[in-house]
Every structure is written in C-alpha cells, then in structure tokens.
N, C-alpha and C positions, 0 to 999 in steps of 0.2 A: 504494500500500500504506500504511494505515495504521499509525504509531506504537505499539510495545509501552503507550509512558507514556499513549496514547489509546486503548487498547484495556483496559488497567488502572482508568481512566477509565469509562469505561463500562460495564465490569462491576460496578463498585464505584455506579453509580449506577442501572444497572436492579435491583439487589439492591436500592436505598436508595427508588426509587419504584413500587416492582412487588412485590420480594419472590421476583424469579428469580435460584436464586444458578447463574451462570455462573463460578465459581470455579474448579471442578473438572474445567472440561470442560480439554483439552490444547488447549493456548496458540499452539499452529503453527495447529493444525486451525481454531481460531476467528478467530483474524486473519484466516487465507485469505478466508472466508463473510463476514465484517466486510466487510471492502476489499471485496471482491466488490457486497455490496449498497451500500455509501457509493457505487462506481463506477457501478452499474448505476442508482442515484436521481439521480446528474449534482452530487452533493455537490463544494465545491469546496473549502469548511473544515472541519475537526472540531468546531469550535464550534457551527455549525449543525445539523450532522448530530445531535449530542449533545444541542441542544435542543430538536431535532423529538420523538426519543427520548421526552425529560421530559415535552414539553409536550402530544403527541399522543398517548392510546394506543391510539388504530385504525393509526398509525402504527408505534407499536411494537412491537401487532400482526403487522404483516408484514415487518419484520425477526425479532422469533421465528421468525414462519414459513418466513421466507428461508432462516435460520440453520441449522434442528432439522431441514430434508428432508435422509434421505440417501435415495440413491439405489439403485433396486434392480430386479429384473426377474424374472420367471418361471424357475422351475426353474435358479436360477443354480447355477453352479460343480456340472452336470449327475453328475457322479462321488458328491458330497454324497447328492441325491435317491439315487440307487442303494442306496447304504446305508440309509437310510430305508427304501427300499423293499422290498429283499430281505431288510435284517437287523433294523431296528427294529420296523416294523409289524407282523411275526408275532409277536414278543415281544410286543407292545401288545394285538395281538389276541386275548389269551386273556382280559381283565380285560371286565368287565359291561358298563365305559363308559369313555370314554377324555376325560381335559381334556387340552387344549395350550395353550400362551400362546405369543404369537407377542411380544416385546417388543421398541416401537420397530419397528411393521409397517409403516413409511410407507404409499407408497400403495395396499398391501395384494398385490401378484403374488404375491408368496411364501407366503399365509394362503391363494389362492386355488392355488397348485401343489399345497400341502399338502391342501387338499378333492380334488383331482382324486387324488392319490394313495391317498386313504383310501377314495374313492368304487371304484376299481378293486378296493381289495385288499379291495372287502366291508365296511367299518367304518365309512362315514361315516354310517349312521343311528342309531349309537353313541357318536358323539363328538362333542364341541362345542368349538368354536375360538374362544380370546379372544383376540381382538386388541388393542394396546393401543399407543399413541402418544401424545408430548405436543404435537404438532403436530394442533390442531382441523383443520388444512385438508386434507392430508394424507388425516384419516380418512375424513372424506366425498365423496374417491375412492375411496378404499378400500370403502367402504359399498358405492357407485352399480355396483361390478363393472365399468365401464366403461373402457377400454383404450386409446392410437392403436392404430389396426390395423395401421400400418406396422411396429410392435414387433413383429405376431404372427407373424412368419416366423422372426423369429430365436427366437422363443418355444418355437414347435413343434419348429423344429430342437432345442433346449434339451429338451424334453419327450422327444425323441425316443433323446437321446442317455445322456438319464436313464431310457431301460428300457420309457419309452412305449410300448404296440404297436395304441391306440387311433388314429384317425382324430382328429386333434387341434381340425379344428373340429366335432366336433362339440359339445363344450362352451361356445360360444358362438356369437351371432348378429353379424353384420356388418350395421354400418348405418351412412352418410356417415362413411365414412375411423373410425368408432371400432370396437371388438367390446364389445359386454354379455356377462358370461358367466352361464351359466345358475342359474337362480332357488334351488334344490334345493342349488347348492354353497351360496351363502350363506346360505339359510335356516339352516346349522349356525353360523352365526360371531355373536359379537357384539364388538362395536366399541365402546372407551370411551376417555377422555385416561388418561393415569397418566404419571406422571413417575418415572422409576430414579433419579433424584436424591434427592429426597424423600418420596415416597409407599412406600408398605407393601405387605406380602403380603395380595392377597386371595382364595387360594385353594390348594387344593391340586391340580399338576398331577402328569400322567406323562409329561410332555414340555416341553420349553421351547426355546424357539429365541429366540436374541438374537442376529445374524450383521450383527456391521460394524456396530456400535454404540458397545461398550466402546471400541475405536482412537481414541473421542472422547475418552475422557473422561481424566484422570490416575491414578497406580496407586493410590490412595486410595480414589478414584471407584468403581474399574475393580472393589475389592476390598468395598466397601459392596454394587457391584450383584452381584457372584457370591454375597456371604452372602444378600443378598436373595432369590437364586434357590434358595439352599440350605435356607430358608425355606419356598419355595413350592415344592419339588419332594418326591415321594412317595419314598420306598425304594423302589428297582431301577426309579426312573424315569430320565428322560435330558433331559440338559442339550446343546446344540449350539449352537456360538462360530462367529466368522467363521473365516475362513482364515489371519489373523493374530493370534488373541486365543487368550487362554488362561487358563484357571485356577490355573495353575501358584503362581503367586506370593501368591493373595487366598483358599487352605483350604485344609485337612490334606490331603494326597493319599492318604491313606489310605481316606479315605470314598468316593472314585472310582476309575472302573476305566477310562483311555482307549479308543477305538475306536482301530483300528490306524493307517487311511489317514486319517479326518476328525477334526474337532476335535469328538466329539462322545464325551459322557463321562456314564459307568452310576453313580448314584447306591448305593451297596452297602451303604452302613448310617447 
C-alpha cells in the first residue's frame, strides 16, 4: 500500500503534467486503485512508479485507465430496474422523445439494460441514450456491445428478476465465450468522454443515471456533480444515484420529490 504523503504526491503532479485534477476524488477510494496498479506493474519504489507517470504518457495513460473503471453489470440491484420499469417509463412515455444520460457508463451493461427496457415498454424508437465516461477504454466496450458470456447467466437471472418476461437471449448472439448484443439496441446510444469533474452541461435530459460514481468523489465533488445534473435535467424529469449516494447534502430539497424504495429523485421545479 502506498503512502498518503505519495499519493498526495502524485496527485499534485499528474495535475502539474497533464492537467487531471485528482483532488477531489475520496482519498481511501484512490489509494486502494493506486496501490493496486503500483502492485499489479511489479513497482518496487514510489520514485519510479512517479517517474514513469511524468515521463510516459501512454503510461499514464493506463493508470487513468486502471484508476477511473468502476465496475458494473447488467440490470444491477434488479429491485432498481423494476421501478424504472413499472413506475418511471410510463411517466416518460407520454413526452414526443425521451434523452437519458447515463454518467460515468463504464463499460456500458447498464446503457445496454436500459435499451432493452425501453425496447419492451415500446419507446426505444423515441429515445436516445448518451452515454458518457472519462475513461476512453472503457467506452469502446461499451461501443462494441460485446460481453464475456460467462456474465450472461447471472445477467438474465438479473433481467429476470427485474420484471423481464422476455427470452433473454434473444437480445444477443453468442460467439467464442463473448455475447454481441443486438445492432437496433445500440443504434439508439451514442458514446462520448466527459469528465463530472470538469466538463459542463451538454444537454437537456429526462432522465439521468449516475449509480456508484459520486462514493468516488468528496462532498464538494459529490455536490458540483449533482448541480451539474440539476443543470442538465428537464422539470418533472429524474435523476437516479447509487444505493449509497444521495443528494441530500449538494441542493434544496425542495426542488425534488424522493422515490420511496430507490435513490431515484423527481425533479419538481
């Protein structure tokens, strides 16, 4: 495990040679991912490790990329979907056209759960899904729809216990141990880098998902990126957090109206 005093270190010099300010992210969470990739490159000093950083940055490169993947999987926390499905979507479905921002979509399951939900309830020839990471590697999984296939049991299961009553492959093709899933869900998405740290609103949604993202960042961070949402979100649209995060602390609570069971919250004026 790397050093606080080397970890301070290196935030304060990938800001000084790059311009990525890691300031803001929480200090437990980014040590872990630090150490973890110093361990996993076979680093033996912090001084080297620190100079590859500087002096490489195809290098540093992939510590970003090490760093910024969270991890995530299809139709998680199945209870969530349900709501979406029964309670949100119909509300959604009376408008002409539906935006969603999926924020910090890694390698994309969750943009692709949400096509399969919208495709069921009738709306997805309506609605366009932005997807948005600031991990370049990441999104071009995300792009490709492509899956292990060993994930996809527990996937269906997930889908299934989220309200599914579809045949669950058939939304995708099985080929050497991966799944592609099918052409028509992604044809609706598109996929760009954007950083919640510093980049801006570019649009306005009726929907926003940012789930186990914020728990990165500190209550400063945490409270920039919910204005930022507050920004990009429409009246009587909806914002949904992870299963630990919340808005509670970073806007008026008065301008939202909670969901009961999930963290997902009605934009009201």
């Amino acid at each position: 495990m790397i050093e606080d005093i080397e970890l301070e270190a290196l935030i304060n010099d990938v800001y000084e040679y790059y311009g990525f300010d890691f300031g803001s992210y929480s200090r437990a969470s980014l040590k872990r991912r630090v150490s973890r990739v110093y361990v996993l490159d076979g680093f033996k000093h912090f001084h080297e490790f620190l100079s590859k950083v500087r002096t490489d940055p195809e290098y540093y490169k992939r510590m970003i990329d090490e760093i910024t993947v969270n991890v995530t999987e299809m139709f998680r926390d199945p209870s969530f979907y349900q709501v979406l499905r029964k309670e949100i979507l119909p509300l959604l479905g009376t408008k002409p056209f539906i935006r969603i921002w999926h924020a910090g979509c890694s390698t994309g399951e969750e943009v692709y759960s949400m096509a399969i939900l919208l495709k069921e309830a009738g709306l997805l020839h309506k609605s366009i899904l932005y997807a948005t990471d600031i991990n370049a590697a990441v999104l071009e999984t995300a792009k490709s729809g492509i899956f292990p296939l060993r994930m996809i049991k527990d996937y269906a299961d997930n889908y299934r216990d989220s309200g599914g009553e579809e045949d669950f492959s058939n939304y995708y093709i099985a080929n050497y141990g991966f799944a592609k899933f099918n052409e028509d869900l992604a044809e609706k998405m598109v996929f760009s880098q954007h950083n919640l740290v510093s980049d801006t609103s570019f649009n306005e949604f009726d929907l926003i998902l940012c789930r186990n993202v914020l728990i990165y960042f500190d209550n400063n961070l945490q409270k920039r990126v919910v204005n930022l949402f507050d920004d990009s979100l429409a009246v009587l649209g909806f914002l949904a957090l992870g299963t630990k995060e919340t808005i509670k602390y970073s806007i008026s609570q008065s301008k939202y109206k909670q969901f009961e069971k999930e963290k997902i919250w009605r934009k009201i004026k």
